[in-house]
C-alpha positions as CSV (number, residue, x, y, z in Angstrom):
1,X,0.0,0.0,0.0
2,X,2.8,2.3,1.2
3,X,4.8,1.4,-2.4
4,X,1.6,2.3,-4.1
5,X,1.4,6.0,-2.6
6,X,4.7,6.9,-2.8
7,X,5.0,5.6,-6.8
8,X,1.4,7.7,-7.7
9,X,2.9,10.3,-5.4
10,X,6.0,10.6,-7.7
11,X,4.4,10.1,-11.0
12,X,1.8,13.4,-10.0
13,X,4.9,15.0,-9.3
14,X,6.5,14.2,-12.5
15,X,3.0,15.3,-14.2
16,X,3.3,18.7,-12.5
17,X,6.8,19.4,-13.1
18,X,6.3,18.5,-16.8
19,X,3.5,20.8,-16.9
20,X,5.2,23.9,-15.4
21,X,7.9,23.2,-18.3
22,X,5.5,23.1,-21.2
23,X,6.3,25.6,-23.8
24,X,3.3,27.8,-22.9
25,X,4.3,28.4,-19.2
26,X,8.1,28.8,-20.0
27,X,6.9,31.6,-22.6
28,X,4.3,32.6,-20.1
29,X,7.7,33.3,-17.2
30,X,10.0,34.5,-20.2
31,X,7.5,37.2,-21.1
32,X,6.9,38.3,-17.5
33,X,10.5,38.4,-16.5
34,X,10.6,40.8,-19.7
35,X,8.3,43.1,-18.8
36,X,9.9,43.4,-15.6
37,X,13.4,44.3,-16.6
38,X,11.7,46.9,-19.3
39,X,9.7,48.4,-16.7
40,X,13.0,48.4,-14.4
41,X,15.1,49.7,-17.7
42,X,12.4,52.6,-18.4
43,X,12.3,54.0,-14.6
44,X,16.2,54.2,-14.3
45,X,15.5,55.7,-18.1
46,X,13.1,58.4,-16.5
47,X,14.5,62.2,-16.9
48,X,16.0,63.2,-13.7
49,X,13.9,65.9,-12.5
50,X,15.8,68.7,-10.9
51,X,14.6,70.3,-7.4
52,X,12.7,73.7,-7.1
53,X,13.6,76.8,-5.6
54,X,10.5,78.4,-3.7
55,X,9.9,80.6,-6.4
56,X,10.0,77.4,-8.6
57,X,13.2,78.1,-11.0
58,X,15.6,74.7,-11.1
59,X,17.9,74.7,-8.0
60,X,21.0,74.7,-9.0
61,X,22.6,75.9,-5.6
62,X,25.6,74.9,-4.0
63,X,29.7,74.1,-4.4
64,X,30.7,72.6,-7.6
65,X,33.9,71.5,-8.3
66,X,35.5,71.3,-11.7
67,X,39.0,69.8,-11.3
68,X,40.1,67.7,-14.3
69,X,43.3,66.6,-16.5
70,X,41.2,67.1,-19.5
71,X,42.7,69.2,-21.6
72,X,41.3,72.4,-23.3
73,X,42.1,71.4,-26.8
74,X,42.3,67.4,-28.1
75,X,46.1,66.3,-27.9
76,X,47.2,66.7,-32.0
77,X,48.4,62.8,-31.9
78,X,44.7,61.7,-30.8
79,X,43.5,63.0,-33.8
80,X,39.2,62.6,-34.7
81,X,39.1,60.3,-31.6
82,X,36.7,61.7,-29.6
83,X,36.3,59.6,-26.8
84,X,38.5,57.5,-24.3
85,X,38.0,54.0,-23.7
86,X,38.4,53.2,-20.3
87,X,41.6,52.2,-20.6
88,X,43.3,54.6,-22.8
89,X,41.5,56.9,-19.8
90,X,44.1,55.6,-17.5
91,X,46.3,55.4,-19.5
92,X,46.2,59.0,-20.4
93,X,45.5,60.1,-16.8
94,X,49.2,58.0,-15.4
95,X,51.1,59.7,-17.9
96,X,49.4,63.1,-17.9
97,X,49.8,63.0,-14.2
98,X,53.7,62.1,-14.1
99,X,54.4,64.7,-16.8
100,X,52.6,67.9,-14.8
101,X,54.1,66.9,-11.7
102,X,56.6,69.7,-11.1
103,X,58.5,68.3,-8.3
104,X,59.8,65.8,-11.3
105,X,60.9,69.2,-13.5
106,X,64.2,69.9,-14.0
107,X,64.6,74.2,-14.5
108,X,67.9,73.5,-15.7
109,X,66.4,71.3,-18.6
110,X,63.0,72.8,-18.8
111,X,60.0,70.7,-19.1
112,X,56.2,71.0,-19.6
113,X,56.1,74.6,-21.0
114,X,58.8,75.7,-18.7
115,X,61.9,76.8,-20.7
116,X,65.7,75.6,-20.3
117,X,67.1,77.8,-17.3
118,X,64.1,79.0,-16.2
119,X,61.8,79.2,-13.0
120,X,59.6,76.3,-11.6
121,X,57.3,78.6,-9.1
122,X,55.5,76.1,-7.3
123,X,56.7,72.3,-6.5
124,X,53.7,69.6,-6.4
125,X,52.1,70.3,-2.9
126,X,50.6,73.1,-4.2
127,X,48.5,72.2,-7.0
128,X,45.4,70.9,-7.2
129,X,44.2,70.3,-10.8
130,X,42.5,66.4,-10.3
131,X,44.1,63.6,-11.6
132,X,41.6,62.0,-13.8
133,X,39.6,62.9,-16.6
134,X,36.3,64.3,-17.1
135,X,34.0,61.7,-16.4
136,X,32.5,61.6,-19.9
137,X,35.7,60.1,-21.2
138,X,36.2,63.4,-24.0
139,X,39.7,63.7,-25.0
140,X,39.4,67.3,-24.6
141,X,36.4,70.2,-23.6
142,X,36.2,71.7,-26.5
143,X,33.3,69.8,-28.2
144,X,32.7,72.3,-31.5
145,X,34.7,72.1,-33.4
146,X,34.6,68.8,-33.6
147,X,38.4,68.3,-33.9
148,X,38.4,69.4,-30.3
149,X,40.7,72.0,-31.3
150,X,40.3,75.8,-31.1
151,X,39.9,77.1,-34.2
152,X,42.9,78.9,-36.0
153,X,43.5,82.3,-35.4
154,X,42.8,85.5,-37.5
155,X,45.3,87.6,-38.3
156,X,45.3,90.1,-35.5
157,X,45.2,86.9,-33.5
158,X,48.1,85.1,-34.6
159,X,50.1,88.6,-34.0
160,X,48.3,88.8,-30.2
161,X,49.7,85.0,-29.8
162,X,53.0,85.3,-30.9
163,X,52.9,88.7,-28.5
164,X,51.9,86.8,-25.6
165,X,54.3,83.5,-26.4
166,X,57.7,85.8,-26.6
167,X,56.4,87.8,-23.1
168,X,55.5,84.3,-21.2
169,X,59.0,82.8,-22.4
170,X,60.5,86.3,-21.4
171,X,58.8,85.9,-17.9
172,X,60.0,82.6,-16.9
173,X,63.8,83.3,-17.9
174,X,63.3,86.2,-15.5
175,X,63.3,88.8,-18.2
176,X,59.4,90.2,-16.8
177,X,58.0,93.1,-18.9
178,X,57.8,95.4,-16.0
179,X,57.7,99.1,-16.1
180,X,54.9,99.5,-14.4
181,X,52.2,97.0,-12.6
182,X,50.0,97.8,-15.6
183,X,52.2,95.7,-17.8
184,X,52.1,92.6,-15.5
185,X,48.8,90.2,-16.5
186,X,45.5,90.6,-14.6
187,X,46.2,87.5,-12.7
188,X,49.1,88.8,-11.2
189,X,47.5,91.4,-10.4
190,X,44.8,89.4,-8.6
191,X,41.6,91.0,-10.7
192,X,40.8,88.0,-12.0
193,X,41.4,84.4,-11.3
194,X,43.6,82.2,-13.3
195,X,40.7,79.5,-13.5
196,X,37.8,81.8,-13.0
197,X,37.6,84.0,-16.3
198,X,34.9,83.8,-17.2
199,X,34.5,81.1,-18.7
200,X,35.3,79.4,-15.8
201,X,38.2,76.6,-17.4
202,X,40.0,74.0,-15.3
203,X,43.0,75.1,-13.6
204,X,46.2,74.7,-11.2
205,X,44.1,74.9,-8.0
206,X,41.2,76.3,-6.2
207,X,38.7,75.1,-8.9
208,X,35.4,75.4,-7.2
209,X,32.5,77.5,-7.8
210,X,29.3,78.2,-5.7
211,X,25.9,79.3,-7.1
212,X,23.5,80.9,-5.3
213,X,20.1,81.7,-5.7
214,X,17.0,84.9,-4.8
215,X,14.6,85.5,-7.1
216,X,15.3,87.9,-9.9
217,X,19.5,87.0,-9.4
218,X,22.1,84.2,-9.5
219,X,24.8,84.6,-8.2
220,X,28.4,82.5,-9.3
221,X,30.9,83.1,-6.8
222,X,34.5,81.9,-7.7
223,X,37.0,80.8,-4.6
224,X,39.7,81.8,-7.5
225,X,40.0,85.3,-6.5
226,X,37.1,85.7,-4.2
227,X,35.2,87.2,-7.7
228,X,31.3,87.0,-7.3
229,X,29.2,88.0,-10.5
230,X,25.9,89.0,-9.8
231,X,23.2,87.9,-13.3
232,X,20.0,89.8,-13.0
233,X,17.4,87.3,-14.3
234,X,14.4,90.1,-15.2
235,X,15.5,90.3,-19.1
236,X,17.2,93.8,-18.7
237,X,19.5,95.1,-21.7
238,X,23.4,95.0,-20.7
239,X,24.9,98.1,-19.6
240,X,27.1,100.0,-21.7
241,X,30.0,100.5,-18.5
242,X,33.0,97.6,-19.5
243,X,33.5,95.5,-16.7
244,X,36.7,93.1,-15.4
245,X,34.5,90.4,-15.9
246,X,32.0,91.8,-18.1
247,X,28.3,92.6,-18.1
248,X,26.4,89.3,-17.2
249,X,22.5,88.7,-17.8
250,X,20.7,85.7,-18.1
251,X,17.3,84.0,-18.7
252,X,16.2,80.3,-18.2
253,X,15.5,78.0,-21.2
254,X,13.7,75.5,-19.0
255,X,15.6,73.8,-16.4
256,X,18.8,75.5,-18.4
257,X,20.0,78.9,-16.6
258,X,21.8,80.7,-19.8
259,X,24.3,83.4,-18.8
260,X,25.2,86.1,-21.6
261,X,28.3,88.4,-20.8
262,X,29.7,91.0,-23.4
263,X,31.6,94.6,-22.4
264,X,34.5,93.4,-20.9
265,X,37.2,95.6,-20.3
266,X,40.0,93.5,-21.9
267,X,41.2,90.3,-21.9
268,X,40.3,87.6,-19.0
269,X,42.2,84.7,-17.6
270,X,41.2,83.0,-21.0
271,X,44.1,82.7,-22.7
272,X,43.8,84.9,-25.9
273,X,40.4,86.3,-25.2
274,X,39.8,90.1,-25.0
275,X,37.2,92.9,-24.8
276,X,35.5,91.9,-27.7
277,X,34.5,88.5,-26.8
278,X,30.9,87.6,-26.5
279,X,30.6,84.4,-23.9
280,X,27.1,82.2,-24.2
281,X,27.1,80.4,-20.3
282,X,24.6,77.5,-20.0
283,X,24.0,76.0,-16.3
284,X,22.0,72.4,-16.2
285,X,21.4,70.0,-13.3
286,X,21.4,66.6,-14.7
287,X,21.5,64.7,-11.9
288,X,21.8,65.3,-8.1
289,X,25.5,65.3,-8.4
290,X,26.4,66.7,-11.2
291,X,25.9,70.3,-13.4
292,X,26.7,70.6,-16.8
293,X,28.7,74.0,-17.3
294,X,28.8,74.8,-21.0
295,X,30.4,78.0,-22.9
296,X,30.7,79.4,-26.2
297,X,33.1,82.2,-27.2
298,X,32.5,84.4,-29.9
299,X,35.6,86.6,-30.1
300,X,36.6,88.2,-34.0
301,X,39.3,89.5,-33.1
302,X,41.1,86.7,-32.0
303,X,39.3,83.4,-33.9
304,X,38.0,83.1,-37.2
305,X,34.8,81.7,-35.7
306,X,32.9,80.5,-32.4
307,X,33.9,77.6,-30.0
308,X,32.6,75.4,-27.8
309,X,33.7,73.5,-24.7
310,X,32.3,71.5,-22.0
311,X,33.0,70.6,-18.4
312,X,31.4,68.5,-16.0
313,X,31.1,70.2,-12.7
314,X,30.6,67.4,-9.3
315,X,28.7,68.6,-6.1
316,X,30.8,69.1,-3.5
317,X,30.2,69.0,0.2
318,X,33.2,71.5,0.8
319,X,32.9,75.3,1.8
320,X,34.1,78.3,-0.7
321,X,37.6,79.1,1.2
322,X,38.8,82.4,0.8
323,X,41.6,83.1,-1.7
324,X,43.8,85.8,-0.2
325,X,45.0,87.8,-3.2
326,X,44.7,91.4,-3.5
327,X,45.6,94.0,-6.1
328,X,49.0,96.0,-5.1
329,X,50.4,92.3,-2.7
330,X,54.1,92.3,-2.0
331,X,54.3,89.8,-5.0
332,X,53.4,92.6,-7.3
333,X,55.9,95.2,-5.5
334,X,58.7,92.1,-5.6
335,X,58.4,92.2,-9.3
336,X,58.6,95.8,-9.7
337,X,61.8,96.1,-7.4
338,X,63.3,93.2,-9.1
339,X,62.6,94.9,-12.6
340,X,64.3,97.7,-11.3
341,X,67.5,96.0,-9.9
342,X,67.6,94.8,-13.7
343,X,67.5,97.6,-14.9
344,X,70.0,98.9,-12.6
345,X,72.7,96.5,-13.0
346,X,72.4,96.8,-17.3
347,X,72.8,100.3,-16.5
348,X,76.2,99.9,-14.7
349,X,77.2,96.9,-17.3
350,X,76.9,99.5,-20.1
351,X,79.2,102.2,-17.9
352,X,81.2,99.0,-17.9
353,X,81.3,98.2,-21.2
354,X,82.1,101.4,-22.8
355,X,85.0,102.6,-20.5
């Protein structure tokens, strides 16, 4: 009796397990279990949807930090590659890393865009660039052109370049153009910030930023240089008074907060820019960790059309620190003075020379 139950015990089993494994059910399972991974696919695929100030503008509010390796302009030996694979990203980022590490510069042999014989001004403690690359993978910011290079120069540009490139090389051999702290760049003279312009492009150090926002006004305060800009948002004209930084206004084109500057009063910290550039900001939250900083540059003197760049700004949880430079620092009277003792001992080396 006992060998009868269990054997008609085992055979219903069989029956059932057969059953659940008929075409129909496995289809039945297969189909379900697809319907569940699109549903999960299409809620992770779900726009991110940006909080709301109270008087319901995107909040964008906060400390953002831009630090990256990637380079302004595509490196001429990557060519149309636009993109890093993982592992050309690390690869990039070890020997990008090694070469701007000053402490491994020689002065005596130059290196980086330091020339033989002359001055390292910082050893590596100082900086703080980042060490990897945007996390997009780019090979450079500039996205248009597509090359990921600026575009070439006009003619009063290439003359402005070639100005600047013989007055950098002349600064680090200790040769400064120095007659008066009106020859010495704006940096040095701490009106604007090495990193801050605007645009805002990644730099040696103190590359954060901080938005804040009232109604009517955003405000983007730089830790480069302490610089705060303050963008009326009510769709007033720009003023006709040129500006350090220029004449900001903006507008929102929806959860976008675009930033238009013109009437500077020359160049900014961006290398080659100057009074006549027109700079197109756009500010968009696309996720709760990261902001999208995009700029275009539309500058006739200097480039024979607009440009485009990119960079990925991360939320950080660190405070805006202030940055201690001020026009007329000891720095700026050092130079002078040294200029001066230059000039000096020329002076006696020609009383020298001709007796």
């Amino acid at each position: 009796m006992s060998h009868r139950f269990f054997a008609v015990t085992n055979v219903l089993a069989l029956v059932i397990a057969v059953a659940f494994l008929a075409p129909g059910n496995v289809a039945g399972q297969t189909e379900s279990a697809t319907k569940a991974a699109a549903a999960k696919t299409a809620a992770s695929a779900k726009p991110w949807t940006p909080p709301r100030t109270p008087d319901g503008q995107p909040d964008l509010q906060g400390v953002w930090d831009y630090r990256t390796i990637t380079p302004l302009e595509r490196p001429k030996e990557l060519g149309t590659k636009a993109f890093f694979t993982e592992e050309e990203a690390a690869k990039y980022e070890k020997t990008e890393n090694q070469r701007q590490n000053r402490d491994l510069i020689d002065p005596e042999q130059g290196g980086l865009f330091y020339p033989k014989g002359g001055v390292v001004p910082y050893n590596e403690f100082w900086y703080d660039r980042g060490n990897k690359v945007a996390g997009t993978k780019r090979t450079s910011l500039i996205v248009d052109p597509p090359d990921g290079r600026l575009p070439p120069w006009t003619p009063e540009g290439q003359k402005e370049a070639d100005l600047r490139a013989v007055a950098e090389r002349n600064d680090q051999l200790g040769h400064p153009a120095a007659d008066s702290w009106e020859d010495r760049p704006l940096q040095e003279r701490c009106l604007v910030g090495l990193n801050a312009g605007p645009p805002m492009v990644p730099g040696a150090y103190n590359n954060d930023v901080q938005l804040l926002q009232t109604p009517g006004y955003v405000v983007i305060l730089n830790e480069m240089v302490h610089s705060a800009r303050i963008v009326p948002l009510d769709g007033r004209p720009h003023r006709i008074i040129r500006q350090w930084r220029g004449d900001s206004v903006g507008h929102w084109e929806g959860n976008t907060l675009v930033v238009d500057t013109t009437n500077f009063r020359r160049e900014t910290s961006l290398p080659g820019s100057t009074a006549n550039m027109h700079l197109i900001e756009r500010f968009t939250r696309t996720d709760a960790n990261t902001l999208l900083y995009e700029f275009t540059v539309d500058d006739p003197t200097m480039w024979t059309r607009p440009w485009t760049a990119v960079v990925p700004m991360t939320k950080s949880d660190d405070p805006i620190y202030e940055y201690a430079c001020h026009e007329g620092n000891y720095a700026m009277s050092g130079i002078l003075a040294g200029a001066r003792a230059a000039d000096k001992a020329a002076a006696e080396a020609g009383k020298s020379g001709s007796n």
